[in-house]
N, C-alpha and C positions, 0 to 999 in steps of 0.2 A: 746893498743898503738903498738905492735908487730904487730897488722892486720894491721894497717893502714899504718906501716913503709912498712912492706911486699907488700904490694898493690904498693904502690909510685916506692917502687924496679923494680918490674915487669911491671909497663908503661914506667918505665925510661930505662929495659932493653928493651922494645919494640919500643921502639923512637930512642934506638943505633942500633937497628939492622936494623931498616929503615936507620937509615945514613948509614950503613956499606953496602944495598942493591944496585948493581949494577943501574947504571943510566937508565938503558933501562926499567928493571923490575919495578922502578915507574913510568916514562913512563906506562906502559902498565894500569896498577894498574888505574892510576891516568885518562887517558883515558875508562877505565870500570865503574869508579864512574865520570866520566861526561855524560856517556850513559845513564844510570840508573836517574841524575838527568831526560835526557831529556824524556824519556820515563816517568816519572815521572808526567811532566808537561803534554802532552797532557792527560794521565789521570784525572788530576785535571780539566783541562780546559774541559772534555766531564761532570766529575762531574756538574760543572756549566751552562754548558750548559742545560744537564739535567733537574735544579733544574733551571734553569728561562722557558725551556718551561711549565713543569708541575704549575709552579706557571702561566704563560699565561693564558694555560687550566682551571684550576680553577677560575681565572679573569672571562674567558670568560663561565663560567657554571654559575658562582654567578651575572655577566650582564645578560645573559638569564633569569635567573632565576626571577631575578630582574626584568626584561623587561615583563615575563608572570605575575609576581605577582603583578605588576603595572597596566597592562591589563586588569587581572581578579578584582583586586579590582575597577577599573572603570568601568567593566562590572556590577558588583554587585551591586554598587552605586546608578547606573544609573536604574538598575528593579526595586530595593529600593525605588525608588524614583518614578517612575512610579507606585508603588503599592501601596503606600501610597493614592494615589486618593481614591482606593474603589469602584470604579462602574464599571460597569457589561459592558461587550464589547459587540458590535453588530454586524451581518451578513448582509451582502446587498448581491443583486440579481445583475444580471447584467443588470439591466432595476435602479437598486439604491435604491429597495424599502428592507425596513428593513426585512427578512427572519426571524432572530433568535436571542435572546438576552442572551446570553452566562456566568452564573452565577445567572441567578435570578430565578432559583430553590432553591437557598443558603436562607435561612431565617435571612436574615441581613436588619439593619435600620442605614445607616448612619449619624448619629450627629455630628456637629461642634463642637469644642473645647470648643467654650465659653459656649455651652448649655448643657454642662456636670458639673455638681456643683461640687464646688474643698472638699468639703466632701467625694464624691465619689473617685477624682484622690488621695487624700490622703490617702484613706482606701484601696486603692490599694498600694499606694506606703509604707505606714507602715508593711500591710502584707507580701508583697512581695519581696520588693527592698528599705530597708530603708533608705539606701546611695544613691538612684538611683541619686539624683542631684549634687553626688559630685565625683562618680565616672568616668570614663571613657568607660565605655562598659560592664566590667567585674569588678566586686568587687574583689580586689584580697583577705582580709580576709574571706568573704564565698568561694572565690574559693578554697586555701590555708587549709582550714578547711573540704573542700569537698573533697578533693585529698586524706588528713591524712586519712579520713574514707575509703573514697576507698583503700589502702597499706592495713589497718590496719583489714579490710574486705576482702583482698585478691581477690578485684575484684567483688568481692557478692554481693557488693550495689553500688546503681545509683551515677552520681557524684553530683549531685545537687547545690546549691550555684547559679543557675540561675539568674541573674539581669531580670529586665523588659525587657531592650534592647535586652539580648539572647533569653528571650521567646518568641517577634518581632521575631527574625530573624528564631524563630524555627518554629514559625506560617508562615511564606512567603514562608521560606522553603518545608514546609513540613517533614522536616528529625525529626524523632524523634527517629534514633537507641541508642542504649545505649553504645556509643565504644568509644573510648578514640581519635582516630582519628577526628571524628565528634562532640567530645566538643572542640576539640584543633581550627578546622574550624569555631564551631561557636562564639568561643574567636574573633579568628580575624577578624568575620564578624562583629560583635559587634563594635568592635572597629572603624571600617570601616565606621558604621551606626551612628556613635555619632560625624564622622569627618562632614557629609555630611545634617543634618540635627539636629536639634535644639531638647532640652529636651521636651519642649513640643507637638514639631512635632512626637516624639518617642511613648510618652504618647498617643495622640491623636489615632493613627492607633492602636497601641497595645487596645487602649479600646474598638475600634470600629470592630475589628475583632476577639478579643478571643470567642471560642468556652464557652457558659456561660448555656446549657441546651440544652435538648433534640433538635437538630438539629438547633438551636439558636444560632449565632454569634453578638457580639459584645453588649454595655451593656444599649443602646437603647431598641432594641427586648428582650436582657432579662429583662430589669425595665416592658416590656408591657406585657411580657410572665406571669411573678410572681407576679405582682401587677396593672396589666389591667392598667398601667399611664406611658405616659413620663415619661424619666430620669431626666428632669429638677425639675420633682414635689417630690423626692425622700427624704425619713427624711433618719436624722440621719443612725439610726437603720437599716434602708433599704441600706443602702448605705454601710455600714458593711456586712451586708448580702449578698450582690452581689459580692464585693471584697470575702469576706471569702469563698466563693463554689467555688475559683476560682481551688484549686487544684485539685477537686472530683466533679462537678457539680451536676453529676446524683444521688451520693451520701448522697447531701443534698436535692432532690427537695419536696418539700413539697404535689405534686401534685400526688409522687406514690402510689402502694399501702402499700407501708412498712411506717410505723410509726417512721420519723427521725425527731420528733422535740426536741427531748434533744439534737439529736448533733446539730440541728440549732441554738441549742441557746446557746448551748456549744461553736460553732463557732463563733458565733455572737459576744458574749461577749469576747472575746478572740482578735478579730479586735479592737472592741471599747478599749478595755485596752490597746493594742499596740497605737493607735494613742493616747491617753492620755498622755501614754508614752512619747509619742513622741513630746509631742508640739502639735500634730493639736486639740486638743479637748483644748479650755483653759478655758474655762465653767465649773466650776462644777454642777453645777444645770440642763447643757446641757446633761452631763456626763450622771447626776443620773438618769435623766428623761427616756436616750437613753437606758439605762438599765433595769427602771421597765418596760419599753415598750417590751423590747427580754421578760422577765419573764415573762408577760402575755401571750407574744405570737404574735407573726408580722399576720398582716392584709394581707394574703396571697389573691391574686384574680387570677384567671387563665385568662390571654389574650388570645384575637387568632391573632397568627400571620399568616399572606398570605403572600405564595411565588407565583410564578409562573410555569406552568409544562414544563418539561426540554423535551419536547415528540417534537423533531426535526424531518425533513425528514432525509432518510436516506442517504443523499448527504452530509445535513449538517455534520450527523452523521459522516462521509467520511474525510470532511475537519476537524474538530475537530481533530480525529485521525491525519492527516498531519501535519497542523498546531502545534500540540502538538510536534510531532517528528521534527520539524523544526527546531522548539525555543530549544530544549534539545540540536537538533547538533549542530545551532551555536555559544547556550551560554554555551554549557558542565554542562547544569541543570541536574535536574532529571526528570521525567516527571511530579512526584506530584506538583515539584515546578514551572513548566512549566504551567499549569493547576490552579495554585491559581493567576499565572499572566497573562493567558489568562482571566480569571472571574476577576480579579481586577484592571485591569490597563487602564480600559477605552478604547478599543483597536476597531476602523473599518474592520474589516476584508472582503476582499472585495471576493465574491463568486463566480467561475462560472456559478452557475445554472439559467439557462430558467427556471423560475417557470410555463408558460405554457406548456414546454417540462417536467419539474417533475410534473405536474397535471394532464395529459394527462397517463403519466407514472405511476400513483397513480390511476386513475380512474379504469382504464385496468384493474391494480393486483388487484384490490379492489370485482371486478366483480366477486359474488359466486360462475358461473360454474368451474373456477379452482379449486376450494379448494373440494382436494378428500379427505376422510375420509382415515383413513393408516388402514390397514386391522392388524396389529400386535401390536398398541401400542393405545394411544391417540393422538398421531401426525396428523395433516395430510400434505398435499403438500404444498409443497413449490415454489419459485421463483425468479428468480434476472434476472436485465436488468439493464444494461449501454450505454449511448450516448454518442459520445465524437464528438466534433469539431475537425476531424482528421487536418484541417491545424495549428491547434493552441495548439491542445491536451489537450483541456478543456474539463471538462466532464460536458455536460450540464444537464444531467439528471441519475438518479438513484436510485433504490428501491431492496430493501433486503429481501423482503419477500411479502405475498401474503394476502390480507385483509387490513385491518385499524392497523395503526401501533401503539399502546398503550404504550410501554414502552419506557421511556428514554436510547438512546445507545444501545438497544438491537443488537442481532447479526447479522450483515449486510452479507447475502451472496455474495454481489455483491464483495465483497471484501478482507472477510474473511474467505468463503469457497472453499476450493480446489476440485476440480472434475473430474472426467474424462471424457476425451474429445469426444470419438467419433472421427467420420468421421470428426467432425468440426476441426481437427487439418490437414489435408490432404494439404487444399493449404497455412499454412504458414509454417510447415514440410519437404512436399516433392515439393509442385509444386513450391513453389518460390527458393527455392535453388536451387531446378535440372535444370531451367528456365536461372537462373542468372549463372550457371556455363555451360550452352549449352550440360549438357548430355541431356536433350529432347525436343520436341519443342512442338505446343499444337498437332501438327498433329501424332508424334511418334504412332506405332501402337505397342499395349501391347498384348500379349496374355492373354487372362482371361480366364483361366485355370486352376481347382483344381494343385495342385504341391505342392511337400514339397520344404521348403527351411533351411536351416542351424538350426541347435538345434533342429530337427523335428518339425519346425515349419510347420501348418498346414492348413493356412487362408483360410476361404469360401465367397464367397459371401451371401447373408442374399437370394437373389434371387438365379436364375440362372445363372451360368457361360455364359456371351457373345461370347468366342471366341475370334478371335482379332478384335480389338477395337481401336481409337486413344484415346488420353488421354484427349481431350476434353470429348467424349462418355462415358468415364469412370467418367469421376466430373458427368456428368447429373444426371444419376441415381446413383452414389456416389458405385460402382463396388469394390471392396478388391482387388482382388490380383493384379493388374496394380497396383498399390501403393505401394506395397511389392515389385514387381519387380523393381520399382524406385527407390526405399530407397536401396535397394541391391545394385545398379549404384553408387547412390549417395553416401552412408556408415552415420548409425546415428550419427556417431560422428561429420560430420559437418554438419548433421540437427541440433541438439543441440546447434553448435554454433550459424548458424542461429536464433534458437529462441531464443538463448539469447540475441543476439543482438535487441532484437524487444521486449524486457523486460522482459520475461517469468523467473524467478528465482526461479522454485520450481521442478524443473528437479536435478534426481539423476545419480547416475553411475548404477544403473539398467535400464534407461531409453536407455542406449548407446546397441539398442539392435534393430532386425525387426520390433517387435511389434509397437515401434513407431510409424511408418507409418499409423495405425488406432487406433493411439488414447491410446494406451496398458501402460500406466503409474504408477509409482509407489506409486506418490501422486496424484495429479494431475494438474489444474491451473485452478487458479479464472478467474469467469467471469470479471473482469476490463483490468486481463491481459493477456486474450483470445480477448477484447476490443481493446488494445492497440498495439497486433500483426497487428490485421485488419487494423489497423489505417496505417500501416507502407504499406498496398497495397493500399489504399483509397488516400495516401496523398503520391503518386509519388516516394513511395521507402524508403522514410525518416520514423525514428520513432522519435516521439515525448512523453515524456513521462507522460504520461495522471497525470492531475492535476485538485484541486479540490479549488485550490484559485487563484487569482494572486498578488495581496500583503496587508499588514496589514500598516495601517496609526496608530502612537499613539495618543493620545487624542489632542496634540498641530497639528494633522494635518502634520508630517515630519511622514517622509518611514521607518516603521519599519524590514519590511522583504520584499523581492518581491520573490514570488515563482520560485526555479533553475531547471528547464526540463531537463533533459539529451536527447540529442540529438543527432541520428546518421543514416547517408544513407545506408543505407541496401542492397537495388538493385537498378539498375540503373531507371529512367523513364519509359525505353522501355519496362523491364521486369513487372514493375507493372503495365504498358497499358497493357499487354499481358494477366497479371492473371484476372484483371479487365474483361477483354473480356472472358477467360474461365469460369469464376464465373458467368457470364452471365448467362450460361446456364440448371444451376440446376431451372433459372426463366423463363427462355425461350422456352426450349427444350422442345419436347411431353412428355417426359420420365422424367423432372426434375422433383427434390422431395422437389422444394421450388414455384412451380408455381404462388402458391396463395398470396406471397409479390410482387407481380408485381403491379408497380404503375404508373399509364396511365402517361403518358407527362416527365417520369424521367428514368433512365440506373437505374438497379438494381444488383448488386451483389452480391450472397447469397449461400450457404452451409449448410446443415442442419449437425448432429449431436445425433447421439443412441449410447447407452453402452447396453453390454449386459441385457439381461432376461427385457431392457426398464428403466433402472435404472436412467439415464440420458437420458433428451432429450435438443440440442440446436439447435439453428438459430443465425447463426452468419453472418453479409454482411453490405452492404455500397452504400450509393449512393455519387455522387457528394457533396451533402450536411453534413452528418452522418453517422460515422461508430456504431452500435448499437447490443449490444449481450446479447442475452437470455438464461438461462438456467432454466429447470425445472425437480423436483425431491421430493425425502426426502430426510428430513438431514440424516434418520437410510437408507440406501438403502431398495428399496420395490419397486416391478414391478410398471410400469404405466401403467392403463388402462383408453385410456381417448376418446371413442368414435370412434375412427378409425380417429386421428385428432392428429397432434402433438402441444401441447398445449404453447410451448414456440413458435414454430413459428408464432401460432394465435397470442400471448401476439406482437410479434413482429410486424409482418403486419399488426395487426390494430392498431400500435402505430406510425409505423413509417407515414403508410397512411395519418392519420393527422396531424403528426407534417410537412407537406410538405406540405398540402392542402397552397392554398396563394402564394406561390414559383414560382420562375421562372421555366419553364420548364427546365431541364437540360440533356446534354450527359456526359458521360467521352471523356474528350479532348485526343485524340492524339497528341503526343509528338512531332512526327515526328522520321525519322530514325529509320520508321516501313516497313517491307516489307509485302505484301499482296498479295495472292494465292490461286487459286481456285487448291482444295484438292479434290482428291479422296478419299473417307470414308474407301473403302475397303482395299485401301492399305498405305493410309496416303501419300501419294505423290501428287505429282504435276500433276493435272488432265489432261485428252489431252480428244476430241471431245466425244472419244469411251467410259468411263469412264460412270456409268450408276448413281451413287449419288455422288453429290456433295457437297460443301461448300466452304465457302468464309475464309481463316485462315489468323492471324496474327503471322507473324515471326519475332525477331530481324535479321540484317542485315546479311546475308551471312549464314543462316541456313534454307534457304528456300529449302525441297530436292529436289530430282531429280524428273523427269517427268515418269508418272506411265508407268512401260513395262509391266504390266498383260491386260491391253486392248488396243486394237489398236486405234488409233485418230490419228488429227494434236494437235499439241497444243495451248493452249487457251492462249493467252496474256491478262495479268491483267492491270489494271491502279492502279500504284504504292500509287495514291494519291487519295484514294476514303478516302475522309470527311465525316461525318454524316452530313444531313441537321442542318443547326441554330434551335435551338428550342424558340419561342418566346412566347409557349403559358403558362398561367399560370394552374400549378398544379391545379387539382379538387380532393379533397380528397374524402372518402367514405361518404356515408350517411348510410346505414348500416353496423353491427356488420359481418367482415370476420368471415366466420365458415367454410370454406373448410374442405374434409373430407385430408387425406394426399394420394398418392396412396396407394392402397393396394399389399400388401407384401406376394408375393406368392411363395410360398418353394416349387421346384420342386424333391427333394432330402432326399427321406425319413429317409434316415441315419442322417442326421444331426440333434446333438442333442443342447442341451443348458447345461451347464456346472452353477449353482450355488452357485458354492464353492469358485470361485477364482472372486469374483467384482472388484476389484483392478485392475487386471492384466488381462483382459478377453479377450483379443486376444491372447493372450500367449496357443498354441492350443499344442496336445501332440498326436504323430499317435498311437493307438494302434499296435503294430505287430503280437497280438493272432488274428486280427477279421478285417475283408473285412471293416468293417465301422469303420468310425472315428470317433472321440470325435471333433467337428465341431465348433467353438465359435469364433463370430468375436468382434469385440468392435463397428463397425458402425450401423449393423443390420437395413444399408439403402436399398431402393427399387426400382427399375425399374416401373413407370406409365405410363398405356398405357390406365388410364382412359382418356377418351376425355372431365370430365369433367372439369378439369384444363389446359385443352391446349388452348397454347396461342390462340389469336385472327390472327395469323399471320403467320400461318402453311403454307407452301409453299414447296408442293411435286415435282418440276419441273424435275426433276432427275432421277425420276423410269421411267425409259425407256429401251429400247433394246439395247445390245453394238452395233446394226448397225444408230444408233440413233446420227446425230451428231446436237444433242442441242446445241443451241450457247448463250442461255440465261445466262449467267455465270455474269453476273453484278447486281445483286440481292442483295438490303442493306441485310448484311450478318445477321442482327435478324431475315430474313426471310428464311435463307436459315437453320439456325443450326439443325430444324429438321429432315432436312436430315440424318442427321446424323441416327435415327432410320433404316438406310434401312442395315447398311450398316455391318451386319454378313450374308446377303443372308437368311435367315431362317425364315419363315413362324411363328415358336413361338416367334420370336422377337418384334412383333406386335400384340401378343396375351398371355402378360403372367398375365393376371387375372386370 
């Protein structure tokens, strides 16, 4: 009582000394606690503020969310429902005819609902899922009970408590991991699966696809596999016995060599007691009978089931793969589960392939001279060639190996193997970028010239060094070091870009380096996307990204999927007129080293391809019609010795030969907003009277150079507009097998050695500084021909004349002039390097 007086005291003296406080001083007071409310308040009010965006945010996470979960469950739905069909999808050609039927390698027999006896759906549904018609998807008392065990296990055992509907969803799936996240998923699939389709529809596919014996699906095949009968003719007992091996099939088959007929019968009777259990057996006499029948022993007969062999070409093989990764990107599958709905959902899939361009393609590799014995294993050689329709980036044809192809899926090179390139990477590396950025033009003269360049790099030519050279001279006989000096101009780093742009994606940060320029790679690039560079010169600059379907119809005939190209312009027109015309020349030239693809009544564009010690060999090039690449090798690397003959070019030119025979004649169209110039060889310029070899070059506009001051002339005036004649005649293909030898490859430089060690990297060259000679290795190990038995029909020396010589013949359709080009180092062994 004294506290509480005391207390009262002291606010009462507190309350008189405010009265007794001057008027100003509460004033002030009185103004400090109405500041403090107001500061007060905007705090509160950011509080609230606060606290109704973060509640927006969350709105708008759980609408999202809501919005995918809505998404995905109608995607789900809807494959569900599509796969419930059960039959096998097909391939069509693009002529319409059935190629491939995709799943029926799978040893499945599908049966209707009604022709399955409800003994059997019930000896399932008592063993299995005894609630199944009352639950929802998910039992929650076995799942509840599956959970306990798993806590109580610490995670040690499986969750089990599976319904029929989740063993459905984990059969379409494919997912059978054991994690807690992927039973939680197949809860809600389940659930998903019972909104959208009826108990019996659930039943039905779940019978018809379980895995029931040795590569046996669904309980048709197994009633014919175990007991040689229809599911329809099935007793009792049998029908127990099919349900019961549903958890272990292999474990009960009565067909192995291990002796499990106590557990079949142990199992057996253990079904039958459940369904008695359970109401479906109401028979006793059915009962008793269904049991001394297990105790004897079930009338076991072994069926045969027929599939069909899954042995595709290897294009199909191609699309498969595609197709597969389509449906995963744009339903967010897996691939396993991409793959049970490609094989079950009755699916058209519509193919690019020419099957007489893949039979043509198949003949070729089939041919025994290819197949060399491998001198270090039991291997032997190998091969891959792709075709694509560069305007549409279909790949009409392609083959992955060498022979008859025997095995299902096996390993497709054309697609799957990385290699190194060679020479054959030269004009989509360095000529096309250095071209579309105007450091060269075809006429530029290089020196070809041993030289070291940066990191003692040390590049040879496989021949003998030319001297200076224009850079057409240099593709013919496919020359080193012009190439290097290019790529030096240009800088790898945006070669690379370049070739990425044109699809190549298996370039590393070791590739941003000289060696580039022939071919010197880390990994390397598949022939499809060595394919689909060329495409990008073939087809006006554009890349088109090579494809192996163009769309899937589902079984009602609506668009499932239409194949997405990525698509982009790379160089302008002009520039890939320009490459077109230099590529010419490896086919045209005396000295090219692809003579023998020359194909009467068509423009051919072509580049061969060597890796060191012969490891790799390509042919890579294009006509009007098809851009087509070949490689040949071993999978282990191991020299090639194959007759003084480059055996991918054969594989080439006598594929492409025929698939053109029938054809209209064709040229490569010019663009226009080309300029055209009669070159001096020797100094790459602008020829005038005095000028002793010549040629006809194409330039883009305003890069045409100057007019030559090492010989005296007037100058020659071009006509800006020289057109190739119309071509109307029809292609003639070959009637015998091309066997050209390739030219021969003569090393005038006894120093030069061959390096073993490094196949990877084999232009990557190192100078010794103890020793006059160098360690010498290129990656192209192409050749100067000056056999005459591969020179064109169309040699036209008009040129080797005297600088007092004013020849005025200078309008010569420029195929006849390109040999010229051989004159034009001055030097007697240029014309003699056999």
């Amino acid at each position: 009582m004294k506290k509480k007086q005391k207390g009262k005291r002291l606010r009462k003296s507190k309350i008189q000394d405010q009265d007794l406080e001057p008027k100003a001083i509460q004033e002030m007071k009185n103004k400090k606690e109405d500041k403090k409310d107001k500061n007060d308040k905007p705090k509160k009010n950011k509080k609230i503020k606060k606290a109704k965006l973060l509640l927006i945010i969350v709105s708008i996470i759980i609408i999202i969310f809501g919005i995918k979960l809505a998404i995905s469950a109608h995607v789900w739905k809807s494959i569900a429902k599509d796969m419930t069909l059960n039959e096998n999808s097909i391939v069509k050609d693009i002529n319409g005819n059935t190629i491939a039927t995709l799943g029926s390698e799978i040893k499945k027999k599908v049966v209707s609902y009604n022709e399955i006896p409800d003994n059997l759906k019930n000896a399932y549904v008592a063993i299995e899922d005894e609630r199944f018609y009352s639950h929802g998807g998910v039992d929650i008392k076995r799942t509840a009970s599956a959970i306990g065990s798993y806590i109580i296990h610490f995670g040690s055992s499986s969750f089990g408590g599976s319904t029929i509907t989740q063993q459905l969803v984990k059969n379409l799936t494919g997912d059978a991991t054991d994690s807690i996240t992927r039973k939680v998923t197949e809860w809600w699939k389940a659930w998903q699966l019972e909104t959208c389709l009826s108990k019996d529809e659930i039943l039905d596919t779940y019978l018809n696809i379980i895995y029931i014996g040795p590569s046996i699906y669904g309980v048709e095949a197994g009633s014919e596999y175990y007991f040689n009968k229809s599911v329809q003719n099935l007793t009792l007992e049998e029908c127990a016995f099919l349900a019961g091996i549903n958890n272990s099939p292999n474990s009960y088959n009565p067909f192995s060599d291990k002796d499990n007929s106590s557990k079949i019968i142990n199992r057996t009777k253990t079904v039958l007691t459940k369904m008695k259990e359970l109401g479906y057996i109401k028979n006793e006499d059915e009962y008793k009978e269904a049991m001394q029948n297990v105790e004897k022993g079930l009338k076991f007969k072994n069926g045969k089931i027929e599939s069909s062999e899954s042995i595709y070409s290897y294009h199909t093989d191609a699309l498969i793969t595609e197709i597969t990764k389509d449906i995963c990107d744009k339903y967010n599958i897996s691939e396993t589960f991409a793959t049970n709905y490609i094989n079950m959902a009755g699916l058209t899939i519509y193919s690019t392939q020419d099957s007489d361009i893949q039979k043509q393609m198949e003949t070729e590799c089939s041919k025994k001279k290819y197949k060399l014995a491998s001198r270090n294993s039991d291997d032997s050689s190998q091969a891959a060639m792709v075709i694509i329709d560069h305007k549409t980036g279909n790949v009409v044809g392609c083959t992955g190996g060498l022979g008859e192809k025997t095995t299902a899926r096996s390993f497709n090179r054309a697609t799957q193997s990385v290699r190194q390139t060679g020479s054959a990477i030269k004009p989509i590396a360095v000529l096309l970028p250095a071209i579309d950025k105007k450091i060269i033009t075809a006429a530029t003269i290089f020196d070809d010239t041993e030289q070291d360049f940066e990191n003692n790099y040390h590049p040879t030519d496989y021949s003998k060094s030319l001297g200076k050279i224009t850079v057409r001279r240099a593709v013919e006989s496919s020359q080193n070091i012009p190439f290097v000096e290019i790529m030096e101009k240009l800088k790898p780093k945006n070669s690379i870009k370049y070739l990425e742009k044109m699809g190549v994606t298996t370039l590393t940060e070791e590739d941003n380096s000289l060696p580039l320029a022939l071919g010197g790679l880390e990994k390397g690039i598949s022939p499809l996307q060595m394919a689909g560079a060329y495409s990008t010169i073939a087809n006006d600059g554009i890349y088109i990204e090579p494809t192996f379907y163009t769309k899937i119809d589902k079984n009602d005939g609506t668009v499932f999927i239409k194949t997405s190209q990525k698509t982009k312009r790379v160089c302008s027109k002009q520039v890939a007129y320009i490459l077109k015309e230099i590529l010419t020349q490896p086919v045209l030239g005396e000295n090219g080293t692809a003579t023998y693809c020359k194909i009467s009544g068509v423009d051919v564009a072509a580049k061969t391809g060597t890796t060191d010690e012969n490891y790799d060999r390509w042919l890579c090039g294009f006509t009007p019609y098809y851009t087509a690449v070949t490689w040949y090798g071993y999978d282990q690397n191991e020299s090639i010795e194959f007759n003084q003959r480059n055996p991918a070019g054969l594989i080439w030119a006598n594929v492409m030969s025929r698939i053109h025979t029938g054809l209209k004649g064709a040229k490569f169209e010019n663009p226009g907003a080309i300029s055209t110039a009669t070159i001096c060889s020797a100094t790459g310029k602008k020829a005038n009277t005095g000028c002793p070899n010549t040629y006809t070059e194409y330039f883009l506009w305003f890069t045409v150079p100057e007019i030559c001051n090492e010989h005296n002339g007037s100058e020659i005036k071009n006509n800006e507009n020289i057109n190739k004649n119309n071509v109307t005649e029809i292609i003639k293909g070959i009637t015998d097998d091309i066997d050209a030898k390739e030219p021969e490859r003569t090393n005038t430089n006894s120093s030069i050695q061959q390096n073993e060690t490094q196949p990877n990297k084999d232009t990557k060259n190192q100078k010794d500084s103890n020793s006059n000679n160098m360690t010498k290795q290129n990656s192209t190990n192409e050749q100067t021909n000056t056999s005459t038995n591969n020179n064109t029909s169309n040699k036209t020396n008009t040129s080797n004349t005297s600088t007092n010589s004013t020849n005025t013949s200078n309008t010569v359709n420029s195929n006849t002039q390109k040999n010229n080009l051989n004159n034009s180092t001055n030097t007697s062994e240029d014309n003699n390097s056999e």
